[in-house]
C-alpha positions as CSV (number, residue, x, y, z in Angstrom):
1,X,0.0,0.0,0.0
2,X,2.5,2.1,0.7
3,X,4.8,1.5,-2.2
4,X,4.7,2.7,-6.2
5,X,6.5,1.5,-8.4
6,X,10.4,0.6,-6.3
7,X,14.0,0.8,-6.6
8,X,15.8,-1.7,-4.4
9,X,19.3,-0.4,-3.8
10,X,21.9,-3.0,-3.9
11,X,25.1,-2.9,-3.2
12,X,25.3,0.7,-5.0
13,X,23.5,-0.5,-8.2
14,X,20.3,0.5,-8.0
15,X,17.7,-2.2,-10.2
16,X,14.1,-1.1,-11.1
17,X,11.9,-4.3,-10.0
18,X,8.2,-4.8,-9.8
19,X,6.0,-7.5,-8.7
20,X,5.2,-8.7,-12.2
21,X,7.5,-11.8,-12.2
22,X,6.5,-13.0,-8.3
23,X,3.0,-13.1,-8.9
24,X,2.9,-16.2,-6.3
25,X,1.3,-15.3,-3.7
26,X,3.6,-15.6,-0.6
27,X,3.0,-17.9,2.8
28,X,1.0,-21.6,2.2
29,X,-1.8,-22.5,2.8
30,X,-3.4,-22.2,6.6
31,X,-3.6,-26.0,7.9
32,X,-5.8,-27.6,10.5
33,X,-2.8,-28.1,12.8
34,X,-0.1,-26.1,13.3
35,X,3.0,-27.1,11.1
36,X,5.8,-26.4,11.1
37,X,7.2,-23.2,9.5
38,X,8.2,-23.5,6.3
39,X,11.8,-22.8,4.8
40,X,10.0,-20.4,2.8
41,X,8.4,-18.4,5.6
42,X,11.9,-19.0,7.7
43,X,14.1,-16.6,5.2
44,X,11.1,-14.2,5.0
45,X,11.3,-13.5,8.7
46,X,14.9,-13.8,8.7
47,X,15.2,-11.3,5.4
48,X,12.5,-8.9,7.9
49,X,14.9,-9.1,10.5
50,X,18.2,-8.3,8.9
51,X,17.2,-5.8,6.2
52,X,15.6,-4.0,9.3
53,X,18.5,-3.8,11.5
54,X,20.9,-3.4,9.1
55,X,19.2,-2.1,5.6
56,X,18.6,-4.1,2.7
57,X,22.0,-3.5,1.0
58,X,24.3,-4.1,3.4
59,X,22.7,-7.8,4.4
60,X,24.6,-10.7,2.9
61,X,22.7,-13.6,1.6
62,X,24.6,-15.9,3.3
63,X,23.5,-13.7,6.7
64,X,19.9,-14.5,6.0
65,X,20.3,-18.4,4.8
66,X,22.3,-18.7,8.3
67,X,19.7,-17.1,10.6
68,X,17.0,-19.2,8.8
69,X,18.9,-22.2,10.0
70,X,19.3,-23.0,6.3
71,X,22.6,-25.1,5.4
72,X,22.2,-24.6,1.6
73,X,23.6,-21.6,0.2
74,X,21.0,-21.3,-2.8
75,X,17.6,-21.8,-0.4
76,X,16.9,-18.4,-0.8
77,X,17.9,-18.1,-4.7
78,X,15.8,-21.5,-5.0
79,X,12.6,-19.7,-3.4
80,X,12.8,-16.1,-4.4
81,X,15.5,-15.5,-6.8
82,X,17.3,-13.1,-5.9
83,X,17.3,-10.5,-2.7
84,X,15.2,-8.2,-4.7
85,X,12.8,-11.4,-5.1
86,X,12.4,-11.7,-1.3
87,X,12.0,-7.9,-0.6
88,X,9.4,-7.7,-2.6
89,X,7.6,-11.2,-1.1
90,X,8.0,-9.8,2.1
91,X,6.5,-5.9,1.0
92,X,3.9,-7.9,-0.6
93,X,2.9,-10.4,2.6
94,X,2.6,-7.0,4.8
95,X,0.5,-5.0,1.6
96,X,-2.0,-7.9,1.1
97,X,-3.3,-7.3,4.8
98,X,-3.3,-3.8,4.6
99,X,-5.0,-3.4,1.3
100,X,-8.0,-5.8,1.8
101,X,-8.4,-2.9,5.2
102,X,-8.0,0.1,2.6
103,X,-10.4,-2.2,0.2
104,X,-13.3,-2.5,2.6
105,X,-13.6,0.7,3.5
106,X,-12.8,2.8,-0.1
107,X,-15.6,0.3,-1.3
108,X,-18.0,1.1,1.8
109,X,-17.9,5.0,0.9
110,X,-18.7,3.8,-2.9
111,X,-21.9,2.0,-1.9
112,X,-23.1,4.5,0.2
113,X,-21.6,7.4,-2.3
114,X,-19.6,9.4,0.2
115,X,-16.9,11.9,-0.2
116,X,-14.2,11.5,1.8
117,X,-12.2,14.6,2.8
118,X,-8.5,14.3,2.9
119,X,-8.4,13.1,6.6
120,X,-10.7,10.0,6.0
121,X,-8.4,9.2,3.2
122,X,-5.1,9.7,5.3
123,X,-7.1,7.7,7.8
124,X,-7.9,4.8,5.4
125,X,-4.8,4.6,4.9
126,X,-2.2,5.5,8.2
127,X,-4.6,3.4,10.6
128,X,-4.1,0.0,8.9
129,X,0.1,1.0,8.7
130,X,0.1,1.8,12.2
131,X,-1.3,-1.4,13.4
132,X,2.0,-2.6,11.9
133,X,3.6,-1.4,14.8
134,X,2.4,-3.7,17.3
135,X,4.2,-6.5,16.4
136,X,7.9,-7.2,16.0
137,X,7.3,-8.9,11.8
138,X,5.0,-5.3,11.1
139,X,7.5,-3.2,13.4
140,X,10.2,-4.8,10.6
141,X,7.8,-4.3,7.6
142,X,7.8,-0.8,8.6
143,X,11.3,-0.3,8.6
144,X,12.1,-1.8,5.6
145,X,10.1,0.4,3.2
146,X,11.9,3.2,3.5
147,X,15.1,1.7,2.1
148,X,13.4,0.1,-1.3
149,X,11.8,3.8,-2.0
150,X,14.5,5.9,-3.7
151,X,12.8,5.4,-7.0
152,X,9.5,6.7,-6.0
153,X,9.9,10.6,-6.3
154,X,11.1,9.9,-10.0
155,X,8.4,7.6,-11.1
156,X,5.4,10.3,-9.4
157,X,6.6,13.6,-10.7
158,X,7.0,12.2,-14.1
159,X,3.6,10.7,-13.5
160,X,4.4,6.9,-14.9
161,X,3.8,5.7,-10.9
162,X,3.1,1.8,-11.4
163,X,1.0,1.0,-8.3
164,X,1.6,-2.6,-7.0
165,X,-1.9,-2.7,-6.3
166,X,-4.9,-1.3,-7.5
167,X,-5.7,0.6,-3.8
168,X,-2.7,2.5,-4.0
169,X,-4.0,3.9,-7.3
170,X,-7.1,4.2,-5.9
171,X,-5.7,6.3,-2.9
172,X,-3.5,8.3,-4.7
173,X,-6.5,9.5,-7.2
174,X,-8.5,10.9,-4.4
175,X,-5.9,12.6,-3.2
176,X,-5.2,13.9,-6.5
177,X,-8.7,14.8,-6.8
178,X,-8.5,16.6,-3.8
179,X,-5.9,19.2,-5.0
180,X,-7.1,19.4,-8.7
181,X,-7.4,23.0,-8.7
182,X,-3.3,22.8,-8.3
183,X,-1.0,22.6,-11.0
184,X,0.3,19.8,-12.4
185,X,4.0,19.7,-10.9
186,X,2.7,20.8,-7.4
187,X,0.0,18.4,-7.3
188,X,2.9,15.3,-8.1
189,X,5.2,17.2,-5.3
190,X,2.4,16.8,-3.1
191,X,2.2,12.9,-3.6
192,X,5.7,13.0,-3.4
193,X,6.0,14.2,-0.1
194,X,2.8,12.5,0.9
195,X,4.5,9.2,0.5
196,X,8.0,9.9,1.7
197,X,7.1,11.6,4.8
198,X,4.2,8.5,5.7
199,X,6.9,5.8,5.2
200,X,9.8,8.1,7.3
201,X,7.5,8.6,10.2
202,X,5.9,5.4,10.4
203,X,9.8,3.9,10.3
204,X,10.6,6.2,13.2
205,X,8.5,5.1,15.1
206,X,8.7,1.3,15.0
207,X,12.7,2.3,15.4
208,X,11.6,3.9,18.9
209,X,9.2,0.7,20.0
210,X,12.6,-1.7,19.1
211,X,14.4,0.2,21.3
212,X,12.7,0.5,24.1
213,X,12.7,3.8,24.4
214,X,9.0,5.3,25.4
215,X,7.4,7.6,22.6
216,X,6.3,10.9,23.5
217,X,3.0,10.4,22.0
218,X,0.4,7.4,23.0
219,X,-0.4,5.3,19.8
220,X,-3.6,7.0,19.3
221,X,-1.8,10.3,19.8
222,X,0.6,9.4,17.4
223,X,-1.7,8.6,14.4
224,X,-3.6,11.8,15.3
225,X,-0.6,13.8,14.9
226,X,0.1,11.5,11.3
227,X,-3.0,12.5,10.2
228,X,-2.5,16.3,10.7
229,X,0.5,16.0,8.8
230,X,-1.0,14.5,6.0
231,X,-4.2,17.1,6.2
232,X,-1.1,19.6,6.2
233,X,0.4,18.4,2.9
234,X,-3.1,18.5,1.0
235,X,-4.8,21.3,2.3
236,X,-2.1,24.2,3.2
237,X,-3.2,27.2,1.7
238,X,-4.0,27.5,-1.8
239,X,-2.5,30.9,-2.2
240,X,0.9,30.4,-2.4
241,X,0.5,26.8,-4.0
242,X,-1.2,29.0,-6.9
243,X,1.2,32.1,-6.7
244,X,4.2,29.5,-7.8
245,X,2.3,29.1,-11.0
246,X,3.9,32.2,-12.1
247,X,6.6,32.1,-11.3
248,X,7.2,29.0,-13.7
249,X,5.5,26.4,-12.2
250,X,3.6,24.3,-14.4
């Protein structure tokens, strides 16, 4: 939900990727009994817990095969292809859950034809994320995204943004919507932000909760305070948005 279209940087040599070739859907099937995890599902949370801690180009493969208690060297190549492969399976694990939320509710104001403002939408959007944060997997998640992101800002002000699912499209048009009356440039610059500044402060703060150190806002405080941000970015005055049309904005 969060994510575009992404740029994994590795080792220096940034590689444009998308979730075309791992259309698989990640994790197997729920059982009657517990079973046992699968390899598959042991270098996911091993891949969550490294790139976290130590960002997703400075993990080596070999790292994550070890701490998934994996003795052959191409387990993860044989399940995901490459690291890119099992970013993107573990982005898209987290942005299944969190879109069928966003889903339910942009479909609810459909059927009963409501228009949200910008703060239902930030809420549709920031509450699901947040809930991220109460475990350590989400807390991970949320850490992650900011580090396969650098691509973003490119791919939205040149207006090509390939959403990896249809609700971040659908997100990001009522948004748009919301600040037609802008021009084009400044409306893009607007996502732009929009999207970096949601994925840096959600990443803050599941930094804080692994810590241990005790946020200065209660978790309901906090998402308030996301959500004025957001109603910030969308809705600060018009006036000088417009005035920077002429002086070459366009």
């Amino acid at each position: 939900m969060i994510t575009t279209r992404i740029v994994i940087v590795n080792a220096g040599s940034p590689e444009q990727a998308t979730l075309g070739a791992y259309a698989a859907r990640v994790g197997e099937p729920r059982q009657p009994r517990k079973q046992p995890a699968s390899t598959r599902d042991r270098l996911m949370e091993a891949g969550e817990q490294l790139f976290a801690r130590q960002g997703v180009d400075r993990v080596r493969l070999r790292e994550i095969n070890e701490l998934a208690g994996q003795r052959n060297s191409s387990a993860l190549h044989y399940h995901f292809g490459t690291r890119d492969g099992l970013v993107l399976a573990i982005l898209r694990r987290h942005e299944d859950e969190i879109d069928a939320e966003v889903a339910a509710v942009l479909d609810q104001w459909e059927r009963d034809g409501y228009e949200p403002g910008v703060r239902d939408i930030a809420a549709a959007v920031a509450r699901p994320l947040a809930a991220k944060l109460s475990s350590p997997r989400g807390r991970n998640f949320l850490r992650i995204v900011p580090y396969v992101v650098p691509g973003l800002s490119a791919t939205l002000r040149k207006g090509r943004a390939e959403p990896l699912t249809p609700q971040t499209r659908r997100v990001l048009d009522l948004y748009e919507g919301r600040i037609a009356d802008l021009p084009q440039a400044l409306r893009r610059e607007r996502l732009v932000v929009y999207m970096l500044m949601l994925t840096a402060v959600l990443a803050d703060r599941a930094q804080q909760l692994e810590s241990r150190s005790r946020p200065s806002l209660n978790h309901e405080q906090f998402v308030d305070h996301v959500l004025d941000m957001v109603e910030g970015v969308f809705t600060v005055s018009r006036d000088h948005a417009l005035a920077g049309s002429s002086r070459g904005l366009d």
